[in-house]
C-alpha positions in Angstrom: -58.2 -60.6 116.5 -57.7 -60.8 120.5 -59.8 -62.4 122.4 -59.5 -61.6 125.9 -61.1 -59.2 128.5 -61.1 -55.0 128.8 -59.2 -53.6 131.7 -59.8 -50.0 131.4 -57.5 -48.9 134.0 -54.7 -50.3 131.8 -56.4 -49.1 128.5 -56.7 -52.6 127.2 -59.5 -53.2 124.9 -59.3 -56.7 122.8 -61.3 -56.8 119.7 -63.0 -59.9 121.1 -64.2 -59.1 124.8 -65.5 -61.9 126.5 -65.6 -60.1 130.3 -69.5 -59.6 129.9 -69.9 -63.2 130.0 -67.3 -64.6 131.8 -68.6 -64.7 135.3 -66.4 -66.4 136.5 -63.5 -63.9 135.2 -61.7 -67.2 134.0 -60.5 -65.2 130.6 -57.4 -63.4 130.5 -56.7 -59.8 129.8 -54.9 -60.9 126.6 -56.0 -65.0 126.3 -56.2 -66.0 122.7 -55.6 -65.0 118.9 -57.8 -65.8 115.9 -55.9 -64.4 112.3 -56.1 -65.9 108.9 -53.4 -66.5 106.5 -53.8 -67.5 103.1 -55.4 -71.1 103.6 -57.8 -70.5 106.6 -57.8 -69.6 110.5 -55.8 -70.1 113.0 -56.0 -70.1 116.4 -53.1 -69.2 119.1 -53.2 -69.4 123.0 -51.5 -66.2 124.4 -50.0 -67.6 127.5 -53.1 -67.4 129.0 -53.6 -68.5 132.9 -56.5 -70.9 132.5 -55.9 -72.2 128.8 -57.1 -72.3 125.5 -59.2 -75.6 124.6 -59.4 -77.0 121.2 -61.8 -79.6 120.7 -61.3 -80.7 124.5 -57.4 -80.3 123.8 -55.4 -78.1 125.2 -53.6 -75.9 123.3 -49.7 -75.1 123.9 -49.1 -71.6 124.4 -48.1 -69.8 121.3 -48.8 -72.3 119.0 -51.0 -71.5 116.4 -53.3 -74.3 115.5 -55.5 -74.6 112.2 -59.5 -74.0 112.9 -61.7 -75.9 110.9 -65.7 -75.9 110.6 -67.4 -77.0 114.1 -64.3 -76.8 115.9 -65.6 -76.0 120.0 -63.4 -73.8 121.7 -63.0 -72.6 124.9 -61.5 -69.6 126.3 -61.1 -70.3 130.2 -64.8 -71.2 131.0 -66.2 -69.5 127.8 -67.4 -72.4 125.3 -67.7 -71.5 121.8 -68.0 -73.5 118.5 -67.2 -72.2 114.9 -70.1 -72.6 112.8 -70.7 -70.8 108.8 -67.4 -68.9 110.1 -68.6 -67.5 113.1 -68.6 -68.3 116.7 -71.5 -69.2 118.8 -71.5 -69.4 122.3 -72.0 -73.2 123.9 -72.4 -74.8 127.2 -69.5 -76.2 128.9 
């Protein structure tokens, strides 16, 4: 799955699309992956301008990096932690 944000005028629609609450449009177009393989999920930073943060670290781009239970991410300025294998939005 990408997480990023829609640009309609370039037909880009992520599956994950974070522009409706990222008011400070700190999320990039393409920012992040989430895909499973066969032990769990993984997470990857997409080159993104203002970084992917994993558990306050920040990840290198294109390096995918294992997720486990109550991991907090955040996309930009968009705060999320994994919690019964879904994400829920946090304060940052």
């Amino acid at each position: 799955m990408i997480i990023g944000r829609s640009d309609p005028s370039r037909h880009h629609n992520p599956q994950i699309d974070l522009g409706p609450i990222d008011i400070k449009n700190s999320v990039s177009r393409t920012h992040a992956e989430i895909y499973a393989d066969t032990t769990g999920w993984l997470i990857q930073d997409k080159g993104s301008l203002n970084g992917t943060m994993l558990n306050g670290k920040r990840l290198r781009a294109n390096e995918p990096v294992r997720l486990h239970p109550l991991d907090q991410c955040v996309f930009g300025r968009v705060g999320f932690s994994l919690v019964d294998g879904k994400f829920r939005q946090v304060k940052i």
